[in-house]
C-alpha positions as CSV (number, residue, x, y, z in Angstrom):
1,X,114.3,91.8,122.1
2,X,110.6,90.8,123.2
3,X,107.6,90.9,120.9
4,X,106.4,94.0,121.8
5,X,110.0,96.1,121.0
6,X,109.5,93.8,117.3
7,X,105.6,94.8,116.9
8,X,107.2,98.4,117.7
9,X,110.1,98.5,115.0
10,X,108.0,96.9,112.7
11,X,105.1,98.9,113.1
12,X,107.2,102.3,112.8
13,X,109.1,100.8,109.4
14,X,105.9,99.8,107.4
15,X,102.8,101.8,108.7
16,X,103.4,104.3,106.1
17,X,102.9,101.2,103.9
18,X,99.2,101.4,104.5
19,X,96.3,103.4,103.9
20,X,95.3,104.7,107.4
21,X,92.1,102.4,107.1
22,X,93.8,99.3,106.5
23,X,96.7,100.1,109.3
24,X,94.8,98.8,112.9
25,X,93.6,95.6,110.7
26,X,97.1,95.1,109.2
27,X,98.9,95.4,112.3
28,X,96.3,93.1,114.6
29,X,96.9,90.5,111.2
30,X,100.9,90.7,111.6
31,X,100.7,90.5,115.4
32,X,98.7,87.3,115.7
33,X,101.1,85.8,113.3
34,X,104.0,86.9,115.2
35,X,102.6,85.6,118.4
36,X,101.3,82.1,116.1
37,X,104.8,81.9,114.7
38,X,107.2,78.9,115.7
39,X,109.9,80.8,113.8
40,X,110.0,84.2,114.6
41,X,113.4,84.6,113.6
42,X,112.7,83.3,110.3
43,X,109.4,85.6,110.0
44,X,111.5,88.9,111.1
45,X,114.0,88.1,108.3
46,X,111.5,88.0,105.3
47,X,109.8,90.7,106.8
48,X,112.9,93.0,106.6
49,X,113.6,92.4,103.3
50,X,110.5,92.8,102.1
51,X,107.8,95.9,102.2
52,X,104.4,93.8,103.4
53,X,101.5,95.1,101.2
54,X,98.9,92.8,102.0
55,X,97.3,89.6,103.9
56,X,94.9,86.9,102.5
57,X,93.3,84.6,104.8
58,X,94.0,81.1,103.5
59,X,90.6,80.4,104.9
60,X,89.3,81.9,101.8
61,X,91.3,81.2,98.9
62,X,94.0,79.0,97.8
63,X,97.3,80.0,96.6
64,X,96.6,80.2,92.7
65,X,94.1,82.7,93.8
66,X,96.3,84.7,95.6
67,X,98.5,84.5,92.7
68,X,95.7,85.1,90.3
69,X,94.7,88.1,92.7
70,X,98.8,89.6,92.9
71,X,98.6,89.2,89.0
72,X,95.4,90.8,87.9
73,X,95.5,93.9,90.1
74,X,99.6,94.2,88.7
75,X,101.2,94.7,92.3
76,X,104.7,94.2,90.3
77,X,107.5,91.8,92.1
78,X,105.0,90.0,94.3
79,X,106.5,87.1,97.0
80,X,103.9,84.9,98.7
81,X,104.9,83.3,101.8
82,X,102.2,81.7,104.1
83,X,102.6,82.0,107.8
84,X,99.8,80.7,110.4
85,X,97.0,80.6,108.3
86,X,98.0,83.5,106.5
87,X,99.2,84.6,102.8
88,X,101.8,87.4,102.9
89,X,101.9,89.4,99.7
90,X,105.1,91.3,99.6
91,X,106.8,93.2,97.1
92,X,111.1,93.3,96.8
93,X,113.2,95.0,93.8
94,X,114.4,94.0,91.1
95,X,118.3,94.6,89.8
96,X,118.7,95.1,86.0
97,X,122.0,95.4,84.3
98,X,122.5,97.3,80.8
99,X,125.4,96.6,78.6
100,X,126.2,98.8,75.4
101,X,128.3,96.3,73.4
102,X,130.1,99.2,71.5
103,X,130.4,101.1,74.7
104,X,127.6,103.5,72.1
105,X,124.1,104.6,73.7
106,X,122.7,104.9,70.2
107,X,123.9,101.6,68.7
108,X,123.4,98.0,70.7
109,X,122.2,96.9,74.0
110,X,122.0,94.1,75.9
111,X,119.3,93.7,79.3
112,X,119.4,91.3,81.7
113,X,117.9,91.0,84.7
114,X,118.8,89.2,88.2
115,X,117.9,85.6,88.9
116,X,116.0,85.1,85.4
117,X,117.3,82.8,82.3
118,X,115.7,85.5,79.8
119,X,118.4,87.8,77.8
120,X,117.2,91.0,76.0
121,X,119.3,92.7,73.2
122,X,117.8,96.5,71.9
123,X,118.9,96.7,68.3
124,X,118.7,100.1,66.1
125,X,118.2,98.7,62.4
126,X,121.4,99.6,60.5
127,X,122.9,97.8,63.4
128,X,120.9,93.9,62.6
129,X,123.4,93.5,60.1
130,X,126.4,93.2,62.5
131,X,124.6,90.7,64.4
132,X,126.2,87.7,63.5
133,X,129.1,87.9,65.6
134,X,126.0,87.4,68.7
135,X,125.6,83.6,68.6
136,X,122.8,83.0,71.0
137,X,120.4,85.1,68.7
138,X,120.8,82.6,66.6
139,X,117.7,80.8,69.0
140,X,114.2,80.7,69.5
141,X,112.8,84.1,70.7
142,X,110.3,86.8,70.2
143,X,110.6,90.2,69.1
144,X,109.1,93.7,68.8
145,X,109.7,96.2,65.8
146,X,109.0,99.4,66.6
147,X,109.0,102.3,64.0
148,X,107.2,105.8,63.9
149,X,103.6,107.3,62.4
150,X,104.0,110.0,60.4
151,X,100.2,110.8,60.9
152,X,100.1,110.4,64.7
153,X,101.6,110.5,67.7
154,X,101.0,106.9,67.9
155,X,104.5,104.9,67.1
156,X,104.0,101.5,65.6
157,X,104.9,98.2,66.3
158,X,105.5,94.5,64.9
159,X,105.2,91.8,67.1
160,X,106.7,88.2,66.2
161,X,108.7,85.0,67.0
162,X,111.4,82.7,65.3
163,X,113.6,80.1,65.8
164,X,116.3,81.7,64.4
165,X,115.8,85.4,65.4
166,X,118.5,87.1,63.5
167,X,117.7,85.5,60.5
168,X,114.4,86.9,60.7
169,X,115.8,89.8,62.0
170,X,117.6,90.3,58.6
171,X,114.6,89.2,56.5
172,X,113.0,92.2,58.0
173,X,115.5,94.3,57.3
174,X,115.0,94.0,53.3
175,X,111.0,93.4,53.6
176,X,109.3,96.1,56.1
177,X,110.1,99.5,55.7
178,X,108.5,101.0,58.7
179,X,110.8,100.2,61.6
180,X,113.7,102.2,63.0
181,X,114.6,99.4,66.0
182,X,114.0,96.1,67.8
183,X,113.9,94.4,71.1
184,X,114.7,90.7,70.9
185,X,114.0,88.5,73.7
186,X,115.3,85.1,74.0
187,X,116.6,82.5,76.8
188,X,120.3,82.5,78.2
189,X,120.0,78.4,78.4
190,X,118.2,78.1,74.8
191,X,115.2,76.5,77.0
192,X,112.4,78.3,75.0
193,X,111.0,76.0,72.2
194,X,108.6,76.9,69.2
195,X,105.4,76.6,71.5
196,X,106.5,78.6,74.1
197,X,107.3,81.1,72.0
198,X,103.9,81.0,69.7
199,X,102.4,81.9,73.4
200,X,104.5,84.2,74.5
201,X,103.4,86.1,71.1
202,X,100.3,85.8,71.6
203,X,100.2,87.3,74.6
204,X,101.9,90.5,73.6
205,X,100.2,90.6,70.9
206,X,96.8,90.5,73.0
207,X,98.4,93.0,75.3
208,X,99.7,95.4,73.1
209,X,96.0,95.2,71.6
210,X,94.8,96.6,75.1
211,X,96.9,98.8,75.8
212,X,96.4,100.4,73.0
213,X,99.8,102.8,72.7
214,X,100.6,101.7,69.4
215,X,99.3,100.6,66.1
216,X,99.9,96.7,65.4
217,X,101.5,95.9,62.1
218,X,100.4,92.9,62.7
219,X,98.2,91.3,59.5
220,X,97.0,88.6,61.5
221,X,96.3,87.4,65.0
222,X,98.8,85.4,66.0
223,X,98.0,81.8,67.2
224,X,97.7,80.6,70.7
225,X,99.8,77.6,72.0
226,X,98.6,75.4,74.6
227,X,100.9,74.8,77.2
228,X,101.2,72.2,80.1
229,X,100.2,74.1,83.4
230,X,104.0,74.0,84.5
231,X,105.2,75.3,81.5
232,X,101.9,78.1,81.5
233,X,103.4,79.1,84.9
234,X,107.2,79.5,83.7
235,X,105.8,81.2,80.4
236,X,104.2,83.8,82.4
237,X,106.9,84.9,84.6
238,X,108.7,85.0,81.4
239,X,105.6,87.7,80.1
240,X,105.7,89.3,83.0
241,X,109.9,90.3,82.8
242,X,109.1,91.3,78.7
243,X,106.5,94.0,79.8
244,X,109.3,95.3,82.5
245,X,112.1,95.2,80.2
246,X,110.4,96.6,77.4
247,X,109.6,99.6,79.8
248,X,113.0,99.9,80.9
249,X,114.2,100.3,77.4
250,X,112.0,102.9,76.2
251,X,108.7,101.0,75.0
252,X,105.6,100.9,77.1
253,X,104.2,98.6,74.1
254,X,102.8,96.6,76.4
255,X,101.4,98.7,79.7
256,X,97.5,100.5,79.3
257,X,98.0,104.0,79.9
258,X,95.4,103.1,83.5
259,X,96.6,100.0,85.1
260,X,93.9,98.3,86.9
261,X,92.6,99.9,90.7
262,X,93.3,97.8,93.8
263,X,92.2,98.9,97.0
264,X,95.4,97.0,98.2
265,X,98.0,99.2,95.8
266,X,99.4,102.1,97.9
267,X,99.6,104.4,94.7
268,X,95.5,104.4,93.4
269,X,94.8,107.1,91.5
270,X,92.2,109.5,92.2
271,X,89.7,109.9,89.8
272,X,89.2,113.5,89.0
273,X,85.6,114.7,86.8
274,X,84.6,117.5,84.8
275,X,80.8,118.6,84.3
276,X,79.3,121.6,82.5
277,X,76.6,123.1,81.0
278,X,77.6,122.5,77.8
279,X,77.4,118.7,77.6
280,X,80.9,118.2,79.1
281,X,81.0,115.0,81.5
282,X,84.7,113.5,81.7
283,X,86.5,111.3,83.9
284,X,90.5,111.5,84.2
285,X,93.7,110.8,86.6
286,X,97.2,112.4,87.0
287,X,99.5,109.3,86.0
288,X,103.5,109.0,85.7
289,X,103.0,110.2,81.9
290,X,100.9,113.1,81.9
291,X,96.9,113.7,82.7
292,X,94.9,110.8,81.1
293,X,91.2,111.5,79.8
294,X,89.2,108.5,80.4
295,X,87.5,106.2,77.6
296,X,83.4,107.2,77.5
297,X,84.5,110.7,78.8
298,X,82.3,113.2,76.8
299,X,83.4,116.8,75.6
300,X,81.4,120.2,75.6
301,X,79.4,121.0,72.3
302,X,81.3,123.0,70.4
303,X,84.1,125.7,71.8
304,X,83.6,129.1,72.8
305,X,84.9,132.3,70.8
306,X,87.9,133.0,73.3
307,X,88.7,129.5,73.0
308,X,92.7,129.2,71.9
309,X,93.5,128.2,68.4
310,X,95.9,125.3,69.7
311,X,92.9,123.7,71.9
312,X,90.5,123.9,68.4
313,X,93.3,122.5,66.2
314,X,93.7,119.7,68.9
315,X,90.1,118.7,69.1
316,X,90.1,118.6,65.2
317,X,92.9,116.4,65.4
318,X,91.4,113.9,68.1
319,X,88.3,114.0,66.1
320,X,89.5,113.0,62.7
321,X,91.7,110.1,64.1
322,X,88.7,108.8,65.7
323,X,89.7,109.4,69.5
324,X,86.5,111.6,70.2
325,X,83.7,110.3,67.6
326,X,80.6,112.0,66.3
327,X,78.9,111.6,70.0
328,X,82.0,113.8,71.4
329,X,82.6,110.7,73.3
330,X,86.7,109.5,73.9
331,X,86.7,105.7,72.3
332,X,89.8,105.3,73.9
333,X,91.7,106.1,77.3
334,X,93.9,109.9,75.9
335,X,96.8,111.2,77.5
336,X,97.8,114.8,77.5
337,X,100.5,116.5,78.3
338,X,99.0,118.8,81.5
339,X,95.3,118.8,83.5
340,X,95.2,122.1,82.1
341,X,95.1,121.1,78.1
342,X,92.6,118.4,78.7
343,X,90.4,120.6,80.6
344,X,90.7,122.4,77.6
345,X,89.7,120.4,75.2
346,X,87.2,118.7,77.3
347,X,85.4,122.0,78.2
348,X,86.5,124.0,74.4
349,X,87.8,126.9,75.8
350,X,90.8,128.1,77.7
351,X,90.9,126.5,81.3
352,X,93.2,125.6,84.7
353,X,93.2,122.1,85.2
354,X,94.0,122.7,88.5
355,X,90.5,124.2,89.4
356,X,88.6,122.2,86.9
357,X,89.2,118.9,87.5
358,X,87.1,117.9,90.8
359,X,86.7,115.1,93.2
360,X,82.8,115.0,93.0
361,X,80.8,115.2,90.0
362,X,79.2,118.1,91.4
């Protein structure tokens, strides 16, 4: 096949990949390597199992920058190969096997995940005690108690690490009364120590703090670990597979309700805004959850006559726990179940989201 039948398959399997005004520059970028290439057959193969989402110049940055760049804008499963004077950011799936030990849904788990040394078990509470026949939790690890608030719609969560997990696990058990389950992480080759796992709690701890989805039973900050720059690296990854897996089984402890924007990321969401006469002047986006006010967003004064009962009882509600303060300002990014309730509360009367929510300010 010459290179112009390749530059032809390739261009019909991955210009969908693209925004239209990164497509010609893409496409000129993968061409010059192609041509630059003293392996094409080797280039073609990674390209095919891969979905290309973007090119750095290696003129301009190193590798750890690229790697800083892939990490802070969250582009998920990120490969970097360099070609010709070229990083090549592309993304490839993950495989993730779940195990129900008593063949039960609503009694133990174990997670794994392909081509990592982490383990995860999901444990409901008046299951910890018949932990002891699972030897390798008997290890260094970190873990997450989660439990509901009566109050709020906010669930609540413990974050901590031990070297003998189930052991804390059962001290727990008889000293907090506010969890329900836990998610243990640990390492399938017992390679984590006590400092990597100080830092891996600290981390969660800093991004649960963030994200802000759940209230931290935490007393205390915990402390940071310093780790070598090779262990940093492996520690990270690590992080990275605890935010997925946690996900996966039901918690998004650890993931902000508005992930960062990347002009490089094929799914940005569109900012949306609401302005009226009445003092209203929000922000918001559609997400995978539901319609998501933005923090700063500022509600109308007041609600009108017509306005429902449900829409007054939920602003009360926002307003009490501190979400909207005495400014009618959101102190905090809010989700909501539909555009058209937090229209509703943003504008204090009945409303379509649908209509409301604009592109322009104006």
């Amino acid at each position: 096949m010459d290179l112009n039948r390749r530059k032809f398959c390739l261009r019909r399997r991955f210009e969908s990949k693209f925004y239209a005004k990164h497509t010609v520059f893409a496409w000129k970028i993968l061409a010059q390597i192609l041509l630059q290439s003293k392996n094409i057959r080797c280039l073609l193969t990674f390209i095919k199992g891969h979905d290309i989402i973007h090119f750095v110049d290696a003129k301009s940055t190193t590798y750890a920058g690229v790697a800083e760049l892939a990490d802070a804008i969250d582009l998920g499963c990120v490969i970097i190969v360099y070609f010709c004077g070229w990083y090549i950011l592309a993304i490839f799936g993950k495989t993730i096997s779940l195990f129900l030990i008593e063949g039960d849904p609503n009694k133990r788990w174990v997670c794994e995940l392909s081509n990592w040394n982490g383990k995860a078990y999901k444990i409901p509470r008046i299951e910890v005690k018949h932990c002891s026949d699972r030897n390798d939790l008997a290890a260094c690890g970190i873990y997450f108690l989660f439990g509901r608030n009566d109050t709020d719609d906010k669930g609540i969560v413990y974050i901590g690490e031990a070297e003998n997990v189930f052991e804390r696990l059962k001290q727990h058990d008889s000293q907090k009364d506010f969890w329900n389950e836990c998610i243990v992480f640990i390492s399938k080759d017992n390679r984590l120590n006590k400092a990597h796992i100080k830092y891996l709690e600290y981390c969660c701890y800093m991004l649960a703090k963030n994200a802000n989805r759940y209230t931290i039973n935490n007393s205390q900050v915990p402390a940071y670990a310093s780790l070598t720059e090779p262990e940093q690296a492996e520690m990270d990854e690590f992080l990275y597979n605890i935010r997925m897996i946690s996900n996966v089984l039901g918690h998004k402890v650890l993931e902000p309700f508005v992930k960062m924007i990347s002009e490089f990321s094929e799914d940005v969401p569109q900012i949306l805004y609401i302005t009226t006469n009445r003092g209203a002047n929000a922000k918001g986006m559609q997400t995978s959850e539901g319609f998501v006010v933005l923090k700063d967003s500022q509600i109308a004064d007041g609600v009108t006559d017509s306005c429902p009962k449900s829409i007054r009882k939920l602003r009360e509600q926002l307003t009490q726990s501190g979400i909207i303060n005495e400014n009618r300002i959101f102190t905090e990014d809010k989700v909501f179940s539909s555009p058209s309730t937090a229209a509703s509360v943003v504008m204090g009367r009945s409303a379509n989201g649908r209509t409301e929510w604009r592109e322009s300010k104006t």
